[in-house]
N, C-alpha and C positions, 0 to 999 in steps of 0.2 A: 546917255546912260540914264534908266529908270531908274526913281527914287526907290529905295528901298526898306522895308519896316521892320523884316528882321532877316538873318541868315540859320543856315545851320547847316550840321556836317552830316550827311546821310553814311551808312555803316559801312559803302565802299570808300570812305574820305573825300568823298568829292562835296562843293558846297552849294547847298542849291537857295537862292534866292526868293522870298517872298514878297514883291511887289507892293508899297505902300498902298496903290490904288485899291489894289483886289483884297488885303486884308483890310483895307478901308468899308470897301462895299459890303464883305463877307460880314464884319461886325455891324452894319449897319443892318445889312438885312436880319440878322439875327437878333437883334435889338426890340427891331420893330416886331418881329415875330412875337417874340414874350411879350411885347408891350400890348398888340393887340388886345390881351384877355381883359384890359382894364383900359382899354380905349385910349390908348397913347402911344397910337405904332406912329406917328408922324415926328413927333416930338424926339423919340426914341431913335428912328430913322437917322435924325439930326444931328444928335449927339452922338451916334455911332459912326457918323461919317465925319464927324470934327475929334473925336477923339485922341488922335495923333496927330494930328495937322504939322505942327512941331515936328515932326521926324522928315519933311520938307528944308528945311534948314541944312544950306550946303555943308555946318559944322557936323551936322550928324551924321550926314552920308558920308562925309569924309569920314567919323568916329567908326561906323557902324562895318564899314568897310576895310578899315584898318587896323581893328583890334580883335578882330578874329580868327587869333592862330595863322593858318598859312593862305586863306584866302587871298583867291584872285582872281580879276574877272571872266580869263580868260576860259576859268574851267566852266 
């Protein structure tokens, strides 16, 4: 099972999963992108890819998983 960072219900009820890793990357690259203008896409980089780390934590996947209405992984 892939860590997960956040969920949500798409308008037919089904729930579609967003992947810790790729919101991870997605904020990092986006990070570094604004950060460019003033010369701190590395830094920015950095913190965008640590910014959740925490949501790694078996309590939260258990949380994040279980208290979202009728989620389940099989959908």
């Amino acid at each position: 099972m892939k860590p997960v960072a956040h969920l949500r219900q798409l308008e037919d009820l089904r729930w579609e999963e967003h992947l810790l890793l790729n919101h991870l990357t997605h904020v990092a690259d986006m990070a570094a992108e604004f950060a460019a203008e003033f010369d701190n896409a590395d830094w920015l980089r950095i913190a965008g890819s640590w910014h959740d780390l925490g949501k790694y934590n078996p309590l939260w996947q258990e949380y994040i998983r279980n208290n979202n209405g009728n989620y389940t992984e099989e959908e």
